[in-house]
C-alpha positions as CSV (number, residue, x, y, z in Angstrom):
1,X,28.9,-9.1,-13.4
2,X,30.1,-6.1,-15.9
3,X,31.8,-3.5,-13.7
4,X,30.0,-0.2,-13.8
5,X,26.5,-0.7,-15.1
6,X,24.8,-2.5,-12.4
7,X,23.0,-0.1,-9.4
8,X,24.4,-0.2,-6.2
9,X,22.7,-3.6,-4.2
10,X,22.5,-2.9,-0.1
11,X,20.8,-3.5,2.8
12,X,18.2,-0.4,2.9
13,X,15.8,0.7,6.1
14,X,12.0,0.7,5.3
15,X,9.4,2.5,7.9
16,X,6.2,2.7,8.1
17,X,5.1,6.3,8.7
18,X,2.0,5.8,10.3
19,X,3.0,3.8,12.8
20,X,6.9,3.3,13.0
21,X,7.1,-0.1,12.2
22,X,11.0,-0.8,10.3
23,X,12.3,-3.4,8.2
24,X,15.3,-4.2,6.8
25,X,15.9,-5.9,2.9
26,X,18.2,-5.4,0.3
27,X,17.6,-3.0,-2.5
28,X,18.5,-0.5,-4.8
29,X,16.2,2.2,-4.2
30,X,17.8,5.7,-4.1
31,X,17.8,7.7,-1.1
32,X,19.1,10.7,1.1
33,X,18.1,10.0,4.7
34,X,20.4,7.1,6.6
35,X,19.3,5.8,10.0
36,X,21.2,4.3,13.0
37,X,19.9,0.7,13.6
38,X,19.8,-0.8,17.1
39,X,22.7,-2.8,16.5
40,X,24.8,0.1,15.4
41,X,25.0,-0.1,11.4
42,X,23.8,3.1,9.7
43,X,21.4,2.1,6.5
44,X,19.7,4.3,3.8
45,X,16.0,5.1,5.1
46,X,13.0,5.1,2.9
47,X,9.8,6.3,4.2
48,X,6.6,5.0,3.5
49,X,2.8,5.7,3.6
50,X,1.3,2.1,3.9
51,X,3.2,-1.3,4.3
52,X,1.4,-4.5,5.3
53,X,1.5,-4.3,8.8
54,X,-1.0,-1.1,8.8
55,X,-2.9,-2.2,5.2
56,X,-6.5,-2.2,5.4
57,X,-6.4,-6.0,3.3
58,X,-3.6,-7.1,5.4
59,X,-4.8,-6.5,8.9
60,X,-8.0,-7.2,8.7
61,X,-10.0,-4.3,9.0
62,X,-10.9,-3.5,5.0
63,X,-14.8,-2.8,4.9
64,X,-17.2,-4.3,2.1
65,X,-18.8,-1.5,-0.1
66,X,-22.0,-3.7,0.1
67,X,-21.5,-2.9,4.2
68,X,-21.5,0.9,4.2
69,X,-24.7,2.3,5.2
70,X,-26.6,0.4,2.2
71,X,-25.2,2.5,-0.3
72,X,-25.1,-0.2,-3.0
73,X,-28.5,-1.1,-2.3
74,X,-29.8,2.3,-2.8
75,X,-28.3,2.7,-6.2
76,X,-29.7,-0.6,-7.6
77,X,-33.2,0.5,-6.4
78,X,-33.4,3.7,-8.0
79,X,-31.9,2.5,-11.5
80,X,-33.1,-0.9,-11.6
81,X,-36.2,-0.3,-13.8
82,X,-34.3,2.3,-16.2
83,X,-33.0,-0.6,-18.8
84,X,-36.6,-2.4,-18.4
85,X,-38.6,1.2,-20.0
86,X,-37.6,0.3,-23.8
87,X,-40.0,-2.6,-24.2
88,X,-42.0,-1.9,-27.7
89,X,-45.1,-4.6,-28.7
């Protein structure tokens, strides 16, 4: 590789906010924050919101709009005959 124009490739610490889960991957994501792993190495730390382990579609636990209090159901009935008025004989 060309010297110089390549960012720096590392092992970076990911956590997940909302619950502390961590991983570890390689990356070139720029940060300030370093934490101490368990096993004594000191990584860049990048927090995040949301990672799969807490994501609605990942865990399990994403609801169906068709499922939330008939919602859906109630829309359709109050506009369904607006597009059938225009009729002409």
């Amino acid at each position: 590789m060309k010297e110089g124009i390549h960012p720096n490739y590392r092992e970076v610490c990911f956590v997940d906010l909302s619950n502390g889960f961590k991983f570890v991957t390689r990356s070139t994501v720029q940060t300030k924050e370093t934490v101490k792993m368990d096993d004594g190495r000191e990584l860049p730390l990048v927090k995040l919101e949301t990672t799969s382990e807490t994501h609605p579609f990942y865990t399990g636990t994403q609801k169906s709009i068709d499922n939330l209090g008939g919602r859906v159901e109630k829309f359709r009935n109050k506009f369904a005959r607006v597009g059938l008025a225009k009729k002409s004989a």
